[in-house]
C-alpha positions in Angstrom: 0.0 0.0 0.0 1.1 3.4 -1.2 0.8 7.2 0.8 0.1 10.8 -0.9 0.8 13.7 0.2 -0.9 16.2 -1.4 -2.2 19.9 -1.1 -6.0 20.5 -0.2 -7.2 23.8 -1.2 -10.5 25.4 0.2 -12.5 27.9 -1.6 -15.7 29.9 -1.5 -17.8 28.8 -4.4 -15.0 28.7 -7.0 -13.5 25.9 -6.6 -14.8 24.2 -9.9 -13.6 26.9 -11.8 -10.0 26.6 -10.1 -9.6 22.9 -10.5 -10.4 22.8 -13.9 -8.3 25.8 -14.4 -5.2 23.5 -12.8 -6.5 20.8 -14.8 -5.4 22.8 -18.0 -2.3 23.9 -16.8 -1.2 20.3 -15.4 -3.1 18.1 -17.5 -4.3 14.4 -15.9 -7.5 13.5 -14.6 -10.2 15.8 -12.4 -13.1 14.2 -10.3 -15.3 16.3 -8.1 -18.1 15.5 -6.3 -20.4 18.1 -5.8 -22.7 18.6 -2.6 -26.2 17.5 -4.0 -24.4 14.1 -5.5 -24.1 12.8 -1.6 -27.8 13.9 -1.0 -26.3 16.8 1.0 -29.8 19.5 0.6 -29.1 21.2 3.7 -27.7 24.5 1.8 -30.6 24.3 -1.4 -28.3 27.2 -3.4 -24.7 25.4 -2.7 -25.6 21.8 -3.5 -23.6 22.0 -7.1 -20.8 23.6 -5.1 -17.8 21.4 -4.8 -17.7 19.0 -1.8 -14.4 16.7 -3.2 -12.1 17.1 -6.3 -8.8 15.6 -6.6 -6.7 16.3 -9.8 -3.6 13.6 -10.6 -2.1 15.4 -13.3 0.0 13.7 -15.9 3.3 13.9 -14.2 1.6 12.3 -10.9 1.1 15.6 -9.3 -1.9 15.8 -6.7 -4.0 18.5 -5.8 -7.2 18.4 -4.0 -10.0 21.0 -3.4 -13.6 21.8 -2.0 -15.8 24.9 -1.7 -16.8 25.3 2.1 -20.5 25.9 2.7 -21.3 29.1 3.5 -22.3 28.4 6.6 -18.5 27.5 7.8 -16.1 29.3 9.1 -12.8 29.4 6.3 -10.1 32.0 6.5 -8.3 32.6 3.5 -4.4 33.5 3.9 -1.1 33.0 3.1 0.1 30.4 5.1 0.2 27.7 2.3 1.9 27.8 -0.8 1.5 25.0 -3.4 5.3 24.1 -5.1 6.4 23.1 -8.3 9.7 22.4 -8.6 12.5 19.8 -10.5 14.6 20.1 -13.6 12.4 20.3 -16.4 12.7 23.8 -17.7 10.7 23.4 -20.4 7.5 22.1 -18.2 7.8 23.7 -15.0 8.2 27.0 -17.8 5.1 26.0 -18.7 3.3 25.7 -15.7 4.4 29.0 -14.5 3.2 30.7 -18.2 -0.4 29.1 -17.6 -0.9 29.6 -14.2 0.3 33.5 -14.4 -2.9 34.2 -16.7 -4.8 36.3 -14.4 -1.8 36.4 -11.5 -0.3 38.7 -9.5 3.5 38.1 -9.8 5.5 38.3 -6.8 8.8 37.4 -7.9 9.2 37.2 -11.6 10.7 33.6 -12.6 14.2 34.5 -13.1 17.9 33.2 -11.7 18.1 33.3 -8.0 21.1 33.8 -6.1 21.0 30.2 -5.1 21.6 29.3 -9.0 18.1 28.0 -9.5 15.0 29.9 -11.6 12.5 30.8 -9.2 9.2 32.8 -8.7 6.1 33.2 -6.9 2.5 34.5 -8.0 -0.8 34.5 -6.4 -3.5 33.1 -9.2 -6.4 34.2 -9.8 -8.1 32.3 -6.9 -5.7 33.8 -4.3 -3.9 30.4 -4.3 0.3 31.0 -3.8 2.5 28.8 -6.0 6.1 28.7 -6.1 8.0 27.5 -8.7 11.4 26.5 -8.4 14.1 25.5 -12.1 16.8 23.4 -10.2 20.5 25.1 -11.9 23.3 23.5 -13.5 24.9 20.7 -10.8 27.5 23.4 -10.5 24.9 25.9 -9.0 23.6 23.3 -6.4 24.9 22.7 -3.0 
């Protein structure tokens, strides 16, 4: 038997729109369960709201998310970032391309003083994602 560890992201009625959003910047598969599919009624106007989704990208990458009800306390900060990092320039390039449509840009994607490309944005859901371009060998320590 295997173990995941993998980021769970909460929204506030957008977290459809989000997951499919990371489903076109990662690729793989997307299921979500919605409220109203578990017979969940109690919140009439939220049961096509998000209650699970997990996205296993193509490169086995998982990323989870939910919309919490309304009626439940959620308070949106930044005290998680998600992180995509490695040595595929041309990919993780890529990521950072599709998932700065609508961003802010906190630190452009450009050499670091530690020898790797990296950058940060907030996307357009207020999610944080870092993305780290591990250097020539040289460059690592």
């Amino acid at each position: 038997m295997s173990t995941v560890l993998a980021p769970y992201i909460n929204f506030r009625g957008q977290a459809r729109d989000a997951m499919t959003f990371y489903q076109s910047v990662l690729g793989g598969e997307l299921d979500i369960t919605t409220f109203g599919s578990f017979g969940i009624t109690q919140w009439p106007d939220q049961v096509d709201n998000i209650m699970h989704s997990r996205l296993i990208s193509d490169a086995g990458f998982v990323l989870m998310g939910s919309d919490v009800p309304e009626t439940m306390e959620v308070t949106f900060g930044d005290n998680v970032s998600v992180m995509l990092g490695g040595d595929d320039e041309a990919a993780l390039t890529g990521y950072w391309q599709a998932l700065s449509d609508g961003a802010t840009i906190l630190t452009p994607l450009e050499k670091a003083p530690w020898g790797d490309s990296f950058g940060q944005l907030v996307d357009r859901f207020g999610v944080k994602w870092l993305v780290n371009i591990a250097g020539s060998p040289e460059s690592q320590v």
